[in-house]
MMTF fields as JSON, N, C-alpha, C and O atoms, coordinates in Angstrom:
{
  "mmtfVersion": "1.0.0",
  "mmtfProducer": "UNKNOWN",
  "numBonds": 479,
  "numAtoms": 480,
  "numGroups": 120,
  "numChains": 1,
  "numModels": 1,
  "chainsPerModel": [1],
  "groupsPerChain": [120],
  "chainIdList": ["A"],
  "bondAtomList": [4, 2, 8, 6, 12, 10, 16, 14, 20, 18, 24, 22, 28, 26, 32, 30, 36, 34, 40, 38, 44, 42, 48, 46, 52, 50, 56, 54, 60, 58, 64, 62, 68, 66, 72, 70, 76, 74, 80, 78, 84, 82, 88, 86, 92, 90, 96, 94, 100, 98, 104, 102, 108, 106, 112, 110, 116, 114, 120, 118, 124, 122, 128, 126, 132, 130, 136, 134, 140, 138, 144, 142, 148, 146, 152, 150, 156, 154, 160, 158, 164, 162, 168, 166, 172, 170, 176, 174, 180, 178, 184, 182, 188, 186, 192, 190, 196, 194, 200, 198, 204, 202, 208, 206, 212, 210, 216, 214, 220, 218, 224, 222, 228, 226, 232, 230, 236, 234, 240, 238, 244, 242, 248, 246, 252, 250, 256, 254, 260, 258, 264, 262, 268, 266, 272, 270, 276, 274, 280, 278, 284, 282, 288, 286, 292, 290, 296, 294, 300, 298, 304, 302, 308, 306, 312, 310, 316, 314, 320, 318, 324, 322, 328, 326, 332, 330, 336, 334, 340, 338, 344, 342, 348, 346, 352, 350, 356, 354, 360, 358, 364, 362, 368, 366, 372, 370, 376, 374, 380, 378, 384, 382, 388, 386, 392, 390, 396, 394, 400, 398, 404, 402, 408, 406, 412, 410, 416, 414, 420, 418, 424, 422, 428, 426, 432, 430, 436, 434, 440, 438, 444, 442, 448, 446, 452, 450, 456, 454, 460, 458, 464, 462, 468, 466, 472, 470, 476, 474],
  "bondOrderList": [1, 1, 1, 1, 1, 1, 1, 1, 1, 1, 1, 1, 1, 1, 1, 1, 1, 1, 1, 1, 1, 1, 1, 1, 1, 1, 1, 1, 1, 1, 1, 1, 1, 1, 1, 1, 1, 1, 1, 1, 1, 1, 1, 1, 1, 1, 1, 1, 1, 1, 1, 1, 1, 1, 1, 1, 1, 1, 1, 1, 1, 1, 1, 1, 1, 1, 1, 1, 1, 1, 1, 1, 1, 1, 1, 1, 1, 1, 1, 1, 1, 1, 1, 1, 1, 1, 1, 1, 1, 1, 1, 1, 1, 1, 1, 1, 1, 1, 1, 1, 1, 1, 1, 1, 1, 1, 1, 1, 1, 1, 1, 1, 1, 1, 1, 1, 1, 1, 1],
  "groupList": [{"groupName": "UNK", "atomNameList": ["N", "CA", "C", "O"], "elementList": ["N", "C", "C", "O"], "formalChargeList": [0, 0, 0, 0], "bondAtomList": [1, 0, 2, 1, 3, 2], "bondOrderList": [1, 1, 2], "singleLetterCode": "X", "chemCompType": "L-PEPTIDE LINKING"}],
  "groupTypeList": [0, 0, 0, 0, 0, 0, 0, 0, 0, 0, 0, 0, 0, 0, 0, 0, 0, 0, 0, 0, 0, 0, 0, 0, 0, 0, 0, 0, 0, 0, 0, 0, 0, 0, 0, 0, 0, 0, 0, 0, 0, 0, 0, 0, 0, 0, 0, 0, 0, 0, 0, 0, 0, 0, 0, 0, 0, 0, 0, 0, 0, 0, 0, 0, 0, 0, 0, 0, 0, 0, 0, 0, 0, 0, 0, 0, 0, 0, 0, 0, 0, 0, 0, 0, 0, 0, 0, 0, 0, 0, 0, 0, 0, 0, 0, 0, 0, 0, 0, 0, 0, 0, 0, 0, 0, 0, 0, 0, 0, 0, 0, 0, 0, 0, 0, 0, 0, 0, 0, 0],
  "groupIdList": [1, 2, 3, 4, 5, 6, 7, 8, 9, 10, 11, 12, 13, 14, 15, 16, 17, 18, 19, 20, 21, 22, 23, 24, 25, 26, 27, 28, 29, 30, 31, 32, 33, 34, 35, 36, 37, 38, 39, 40, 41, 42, 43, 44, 45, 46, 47, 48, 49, 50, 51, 52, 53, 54, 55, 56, 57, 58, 59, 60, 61, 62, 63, 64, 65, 66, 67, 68, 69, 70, 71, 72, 73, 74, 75, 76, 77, 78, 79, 80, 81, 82, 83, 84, 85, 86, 87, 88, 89, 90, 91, 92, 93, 94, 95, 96, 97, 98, 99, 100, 101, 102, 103, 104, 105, 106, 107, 108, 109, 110, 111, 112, 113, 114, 115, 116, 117, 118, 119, 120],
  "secStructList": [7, 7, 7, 6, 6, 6, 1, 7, 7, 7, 7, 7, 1, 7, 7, 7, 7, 7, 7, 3, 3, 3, 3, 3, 3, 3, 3, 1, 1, 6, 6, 7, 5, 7, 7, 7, 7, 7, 1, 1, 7, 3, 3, 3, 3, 3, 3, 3, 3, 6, 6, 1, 7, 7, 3, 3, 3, 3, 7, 6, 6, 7, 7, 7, 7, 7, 7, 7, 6, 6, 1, 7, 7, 6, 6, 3, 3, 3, 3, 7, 7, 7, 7, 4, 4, 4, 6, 1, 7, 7, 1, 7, 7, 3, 3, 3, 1, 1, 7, 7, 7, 5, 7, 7, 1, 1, 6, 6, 7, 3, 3, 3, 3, 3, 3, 3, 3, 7, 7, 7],
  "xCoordList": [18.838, 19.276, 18.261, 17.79, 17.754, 16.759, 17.714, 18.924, 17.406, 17.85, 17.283, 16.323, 17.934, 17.67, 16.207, 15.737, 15.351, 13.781, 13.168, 11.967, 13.473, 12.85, 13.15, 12.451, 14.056, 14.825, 13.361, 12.5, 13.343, 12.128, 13.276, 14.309, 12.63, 13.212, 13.398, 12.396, 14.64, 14.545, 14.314, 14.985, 13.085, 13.289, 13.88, 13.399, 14.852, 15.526, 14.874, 14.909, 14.212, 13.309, 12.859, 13.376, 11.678, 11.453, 10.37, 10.202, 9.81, 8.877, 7.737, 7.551, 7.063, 5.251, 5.277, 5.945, 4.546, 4.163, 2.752, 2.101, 2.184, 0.723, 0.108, 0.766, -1.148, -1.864, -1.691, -1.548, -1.702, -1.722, -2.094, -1.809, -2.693, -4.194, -3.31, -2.503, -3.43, -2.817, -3.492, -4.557, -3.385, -4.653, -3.2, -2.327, -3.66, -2.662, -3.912, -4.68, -3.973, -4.543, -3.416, -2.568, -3.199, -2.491, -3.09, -4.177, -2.597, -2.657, -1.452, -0.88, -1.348, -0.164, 0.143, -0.62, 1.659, 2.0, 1.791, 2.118, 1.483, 1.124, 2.324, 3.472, 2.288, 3.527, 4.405, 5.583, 3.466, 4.21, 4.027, 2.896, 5.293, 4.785, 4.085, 4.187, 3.061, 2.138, 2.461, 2.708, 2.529, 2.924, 3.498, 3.498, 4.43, 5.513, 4.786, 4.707, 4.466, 4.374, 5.349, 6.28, 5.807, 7.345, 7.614, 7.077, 8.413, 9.117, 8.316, 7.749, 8.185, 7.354, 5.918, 5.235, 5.729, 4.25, 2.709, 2.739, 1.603, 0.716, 0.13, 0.241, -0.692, -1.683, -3.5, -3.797, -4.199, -5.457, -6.101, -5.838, -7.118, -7.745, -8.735, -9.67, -8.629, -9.039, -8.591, -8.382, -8.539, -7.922, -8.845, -9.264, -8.938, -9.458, -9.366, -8.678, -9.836, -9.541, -10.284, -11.353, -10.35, -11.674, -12.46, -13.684, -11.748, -12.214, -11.754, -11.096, -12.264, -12.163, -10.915, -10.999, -9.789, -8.283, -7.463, -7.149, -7.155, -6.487, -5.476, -5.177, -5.236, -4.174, -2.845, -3.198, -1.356, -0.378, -0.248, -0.49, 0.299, 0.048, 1.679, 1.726, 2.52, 3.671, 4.115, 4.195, 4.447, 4.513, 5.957, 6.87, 6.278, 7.478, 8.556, 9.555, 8.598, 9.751, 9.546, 10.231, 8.748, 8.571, 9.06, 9.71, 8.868, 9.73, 8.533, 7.915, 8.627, 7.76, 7.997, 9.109, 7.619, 7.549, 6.614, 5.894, 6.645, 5.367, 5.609, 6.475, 5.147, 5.413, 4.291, 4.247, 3.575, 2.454, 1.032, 0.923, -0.044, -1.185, -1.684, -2.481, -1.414, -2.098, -1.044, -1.005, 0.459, 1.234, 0.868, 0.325, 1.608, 1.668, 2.685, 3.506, 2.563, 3.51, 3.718, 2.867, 4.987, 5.7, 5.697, 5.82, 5.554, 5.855, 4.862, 5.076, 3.622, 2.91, 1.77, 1.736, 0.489, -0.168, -1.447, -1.126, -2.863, -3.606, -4.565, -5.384, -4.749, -5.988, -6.833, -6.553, -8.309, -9.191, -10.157, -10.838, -10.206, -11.15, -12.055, -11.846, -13.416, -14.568, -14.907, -14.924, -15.212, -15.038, -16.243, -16.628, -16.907, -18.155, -17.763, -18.5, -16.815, -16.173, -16.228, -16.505, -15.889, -15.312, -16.671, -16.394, -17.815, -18.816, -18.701, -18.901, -18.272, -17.601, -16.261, -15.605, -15.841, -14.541, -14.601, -15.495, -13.232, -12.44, -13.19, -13.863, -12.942, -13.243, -11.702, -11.001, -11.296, -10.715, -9.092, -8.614, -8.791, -6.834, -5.919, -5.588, -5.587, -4.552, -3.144, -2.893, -1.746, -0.488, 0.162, 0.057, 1.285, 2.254, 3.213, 3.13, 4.112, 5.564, 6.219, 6.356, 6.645, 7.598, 6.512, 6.741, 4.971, 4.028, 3.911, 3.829, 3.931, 3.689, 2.635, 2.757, 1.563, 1.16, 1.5, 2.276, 1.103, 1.937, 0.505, -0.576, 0.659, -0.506, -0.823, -0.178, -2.0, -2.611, -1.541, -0.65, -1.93, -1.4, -2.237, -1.894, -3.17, -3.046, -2.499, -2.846, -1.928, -1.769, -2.817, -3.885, -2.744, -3.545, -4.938, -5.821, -5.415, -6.177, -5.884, -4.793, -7.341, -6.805, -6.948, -7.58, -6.222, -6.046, -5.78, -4.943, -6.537, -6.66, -6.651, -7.152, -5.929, -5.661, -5.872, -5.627, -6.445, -6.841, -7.047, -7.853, -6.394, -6.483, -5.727, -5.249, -5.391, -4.326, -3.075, -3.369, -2.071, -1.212, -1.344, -1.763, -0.562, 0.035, 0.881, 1.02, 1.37, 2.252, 1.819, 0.642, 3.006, 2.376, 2.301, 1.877],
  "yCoordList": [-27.983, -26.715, -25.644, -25.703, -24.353, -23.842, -22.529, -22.665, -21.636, -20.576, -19.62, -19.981, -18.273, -17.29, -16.939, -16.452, -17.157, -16.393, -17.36, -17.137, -18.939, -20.547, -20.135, -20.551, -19.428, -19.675, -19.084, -18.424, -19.487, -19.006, -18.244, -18.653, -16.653, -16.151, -15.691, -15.247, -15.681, -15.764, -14.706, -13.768, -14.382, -13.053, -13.024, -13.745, -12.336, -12.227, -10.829, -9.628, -11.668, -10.473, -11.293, -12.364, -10.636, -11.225, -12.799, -13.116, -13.529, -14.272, -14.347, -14.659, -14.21, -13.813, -14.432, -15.417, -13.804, -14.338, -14.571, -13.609, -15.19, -15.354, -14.159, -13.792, -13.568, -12.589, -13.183, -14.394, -12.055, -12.912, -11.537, -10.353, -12.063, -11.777, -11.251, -11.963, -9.58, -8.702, -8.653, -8.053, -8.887, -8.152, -8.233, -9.04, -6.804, -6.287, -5.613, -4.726, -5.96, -5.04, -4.739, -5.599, -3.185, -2.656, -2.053, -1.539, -1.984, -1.307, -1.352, -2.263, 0.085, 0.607, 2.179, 3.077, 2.295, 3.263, 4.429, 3.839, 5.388, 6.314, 6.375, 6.254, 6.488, 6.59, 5.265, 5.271, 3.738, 2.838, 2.28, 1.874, 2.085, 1.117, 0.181, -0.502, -0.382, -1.289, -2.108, -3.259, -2.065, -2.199, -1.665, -0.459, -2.193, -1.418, -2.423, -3.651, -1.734, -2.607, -3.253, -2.549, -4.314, -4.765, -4.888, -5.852, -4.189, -4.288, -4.972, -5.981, -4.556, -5.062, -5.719, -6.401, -5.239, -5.405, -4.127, -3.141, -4.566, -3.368, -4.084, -5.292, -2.979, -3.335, -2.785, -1.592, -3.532, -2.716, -3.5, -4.638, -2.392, -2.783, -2.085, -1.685, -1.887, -1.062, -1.057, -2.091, -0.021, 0.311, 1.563, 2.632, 0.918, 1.825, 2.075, 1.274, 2.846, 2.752, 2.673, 3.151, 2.16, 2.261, 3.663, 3.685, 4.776, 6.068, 7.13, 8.093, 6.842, 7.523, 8.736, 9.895, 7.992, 8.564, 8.251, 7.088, 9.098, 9.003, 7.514, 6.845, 7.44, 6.587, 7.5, 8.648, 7.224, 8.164, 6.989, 5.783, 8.054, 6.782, 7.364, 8.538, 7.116, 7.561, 6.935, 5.713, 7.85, 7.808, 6.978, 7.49, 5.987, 5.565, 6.148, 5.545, 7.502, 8.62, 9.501, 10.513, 9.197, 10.103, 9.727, 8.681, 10.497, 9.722, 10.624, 11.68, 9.331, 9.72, 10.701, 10.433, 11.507, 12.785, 13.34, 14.296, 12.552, 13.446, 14.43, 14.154, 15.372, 16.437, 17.374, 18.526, 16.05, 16.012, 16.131, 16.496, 15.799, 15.496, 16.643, 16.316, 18.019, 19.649, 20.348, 21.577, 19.179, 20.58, 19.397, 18.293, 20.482, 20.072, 18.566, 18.203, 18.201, 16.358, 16.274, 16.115, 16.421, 16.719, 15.408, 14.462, 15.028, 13.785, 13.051, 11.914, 13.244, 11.89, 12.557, 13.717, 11.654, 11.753, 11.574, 10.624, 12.176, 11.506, 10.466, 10.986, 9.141, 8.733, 8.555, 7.744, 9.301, 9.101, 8.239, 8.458, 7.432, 6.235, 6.434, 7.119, 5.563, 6.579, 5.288, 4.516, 4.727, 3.495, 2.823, 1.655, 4.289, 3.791, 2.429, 1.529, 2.117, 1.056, -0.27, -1.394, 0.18, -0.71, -1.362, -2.467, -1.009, -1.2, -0.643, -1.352, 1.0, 1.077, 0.585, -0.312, 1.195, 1.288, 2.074, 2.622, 2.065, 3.534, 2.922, 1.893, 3.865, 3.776, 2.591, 2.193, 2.136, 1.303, 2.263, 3.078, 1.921, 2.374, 1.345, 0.181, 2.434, 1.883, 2.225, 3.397, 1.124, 1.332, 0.65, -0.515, 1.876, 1.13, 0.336, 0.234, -0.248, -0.79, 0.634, 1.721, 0.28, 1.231, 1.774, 1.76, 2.407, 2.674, 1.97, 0.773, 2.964, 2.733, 3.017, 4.193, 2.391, 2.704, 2.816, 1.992, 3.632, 4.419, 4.281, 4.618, 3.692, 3.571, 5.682, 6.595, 5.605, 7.062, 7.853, 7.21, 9.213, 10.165, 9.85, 10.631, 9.205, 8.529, 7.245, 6.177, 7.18, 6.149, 5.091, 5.494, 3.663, 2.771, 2.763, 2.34, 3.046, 3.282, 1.604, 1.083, 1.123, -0.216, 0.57, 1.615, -0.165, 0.328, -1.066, -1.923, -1.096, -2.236, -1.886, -0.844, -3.003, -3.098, -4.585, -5.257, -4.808, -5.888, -5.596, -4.696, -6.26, -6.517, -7.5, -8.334, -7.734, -8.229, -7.365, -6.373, -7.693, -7.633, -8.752, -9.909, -7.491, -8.735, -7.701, -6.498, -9.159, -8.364, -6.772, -6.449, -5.852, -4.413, -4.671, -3.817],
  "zCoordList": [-37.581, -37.045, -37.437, -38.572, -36.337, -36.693, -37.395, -37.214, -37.952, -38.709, -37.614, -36.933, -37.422, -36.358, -36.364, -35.336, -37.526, -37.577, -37.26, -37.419, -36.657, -35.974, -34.489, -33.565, -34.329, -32.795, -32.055, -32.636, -30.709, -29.437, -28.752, -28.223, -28.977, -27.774, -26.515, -25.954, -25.805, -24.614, -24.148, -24.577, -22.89, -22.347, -21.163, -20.289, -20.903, -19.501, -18.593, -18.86, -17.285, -16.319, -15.218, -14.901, -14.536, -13.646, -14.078, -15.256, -13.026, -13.539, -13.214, -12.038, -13.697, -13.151, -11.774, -11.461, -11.059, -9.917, -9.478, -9.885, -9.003, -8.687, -7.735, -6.761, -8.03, -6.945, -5.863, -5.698, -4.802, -3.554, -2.482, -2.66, -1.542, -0.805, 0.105, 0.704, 0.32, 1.252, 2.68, 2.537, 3.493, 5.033, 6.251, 6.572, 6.625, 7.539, 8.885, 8.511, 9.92, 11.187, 11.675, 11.91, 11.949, 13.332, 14.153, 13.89, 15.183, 16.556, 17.676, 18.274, 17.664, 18.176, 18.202, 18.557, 17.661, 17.925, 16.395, 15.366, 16.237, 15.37, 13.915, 14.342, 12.807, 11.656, 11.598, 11.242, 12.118, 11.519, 10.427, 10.158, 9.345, 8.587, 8.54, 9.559, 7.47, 7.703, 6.236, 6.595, 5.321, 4.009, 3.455, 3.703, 2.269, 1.276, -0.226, -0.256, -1.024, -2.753, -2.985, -2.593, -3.448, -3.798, -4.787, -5.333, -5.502, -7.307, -8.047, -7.628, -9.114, -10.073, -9.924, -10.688, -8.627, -8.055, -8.325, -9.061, -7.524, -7.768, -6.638, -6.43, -5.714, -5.032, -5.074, -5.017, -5.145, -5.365, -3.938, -3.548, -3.249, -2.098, -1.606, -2.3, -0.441, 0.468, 2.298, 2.932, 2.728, 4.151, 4.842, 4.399, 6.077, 6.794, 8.38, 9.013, 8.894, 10.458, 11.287, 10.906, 12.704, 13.697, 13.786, 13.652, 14.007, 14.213, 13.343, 13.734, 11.687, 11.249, 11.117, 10.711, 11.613, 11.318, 10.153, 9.902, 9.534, 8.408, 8.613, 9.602, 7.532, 7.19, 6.589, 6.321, 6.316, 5.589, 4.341, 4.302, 3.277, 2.11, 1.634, 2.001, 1.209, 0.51, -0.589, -0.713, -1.499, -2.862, -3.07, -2.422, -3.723, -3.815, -3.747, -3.354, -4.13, -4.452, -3.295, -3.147, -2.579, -1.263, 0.058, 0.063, 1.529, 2.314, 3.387, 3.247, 4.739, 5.531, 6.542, 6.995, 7.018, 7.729, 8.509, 8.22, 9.776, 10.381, 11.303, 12.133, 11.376, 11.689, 13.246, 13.678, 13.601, 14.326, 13.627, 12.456, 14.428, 14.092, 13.33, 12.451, 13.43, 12.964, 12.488, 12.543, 11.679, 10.599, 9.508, 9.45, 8.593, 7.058, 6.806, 7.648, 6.165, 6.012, 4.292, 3.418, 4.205, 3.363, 2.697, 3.475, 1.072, 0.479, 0.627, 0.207, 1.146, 1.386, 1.166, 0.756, 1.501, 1.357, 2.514, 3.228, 2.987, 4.011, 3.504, 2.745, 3.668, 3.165, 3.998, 4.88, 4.048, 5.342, 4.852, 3.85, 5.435, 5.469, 6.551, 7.552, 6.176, 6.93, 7.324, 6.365, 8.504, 9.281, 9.818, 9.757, 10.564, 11.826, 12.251, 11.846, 12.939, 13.222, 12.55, 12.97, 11.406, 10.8, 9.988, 9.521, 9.766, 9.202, 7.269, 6.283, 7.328, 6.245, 5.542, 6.071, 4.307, 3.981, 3.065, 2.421, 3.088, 1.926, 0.634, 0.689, -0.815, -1.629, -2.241, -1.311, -3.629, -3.918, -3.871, -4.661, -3.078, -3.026, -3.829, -3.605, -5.072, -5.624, -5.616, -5.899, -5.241, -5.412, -6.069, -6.454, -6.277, -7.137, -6.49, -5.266, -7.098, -6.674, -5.878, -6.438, -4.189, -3.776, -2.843, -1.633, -3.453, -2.644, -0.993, -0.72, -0.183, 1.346, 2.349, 2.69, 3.022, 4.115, 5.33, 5.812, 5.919, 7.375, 8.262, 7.778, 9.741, 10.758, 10.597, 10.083, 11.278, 10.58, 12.169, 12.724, 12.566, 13.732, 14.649, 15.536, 15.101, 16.411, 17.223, 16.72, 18.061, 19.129, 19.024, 18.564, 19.388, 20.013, 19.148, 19.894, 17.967, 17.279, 16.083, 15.853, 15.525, 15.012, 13.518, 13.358, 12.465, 11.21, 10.254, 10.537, 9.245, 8.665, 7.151, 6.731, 6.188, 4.355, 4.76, 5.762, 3.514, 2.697, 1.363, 1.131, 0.232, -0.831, -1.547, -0.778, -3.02, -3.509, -4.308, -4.974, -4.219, -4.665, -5.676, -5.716, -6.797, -8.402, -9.618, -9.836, -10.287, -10.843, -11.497, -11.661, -11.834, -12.517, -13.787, -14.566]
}
């Protein structure tokens, strides 16, 4: 019999999960979701767009709001990624768990993330 200072203890939580390789293209309609971080996750990458149109980035505690292409957008954030079709990319975009990308305020425009996700 082990005495309580022998015992292995148990931790009760989630269980590691393996990195795993994010890549999303859209094209479509303007303020769609494209990614959400998922609990106890992180994402590090990069995203960018054909023509140099922002991307919307929203903060876990934030909520999306667009308000058209030339007002102010409450809760979020713009990330402009600089493209020359797709020859560049953004600098390294990091999110948390809850963190969201939103297709940028144009229409029919392609918009692309790639990175990994892993645990936070």
């Amino acid at each position: 019999m082990l005495s309580p200072i022998d015992e292995v203890p148990v931790v009760a939580g989630a269980v590691s999960q393996p990195p795993k390789t994010i890549t999303q293209q859209f094209y479509g309609t303007s303020g769609t979701l494209m990614y959400t971080v998922p609990a106890g996750r992180k994402f590090e990458g990069h995203a960018w767009s054909e023509n140099n149109y922002p991307l919307f980035i929203v903060p876990a505690d934030g909520s999306f709001v667009d308000t058209g292409t030339n007002s102010i957008r409450a809760s979020m954030g713009e990330w402009a990624p600089f493209s020359q079709q797709y020859h560049d990319y953004t600098p390294v975009l990091k999110l948390q768990a809850g963190d969201s990308v939103y297709s940028g305020p144009s229409n029919n425009q392609r918009y692309r993330l790639t990175g990994t996700e892993s645990d936070a």
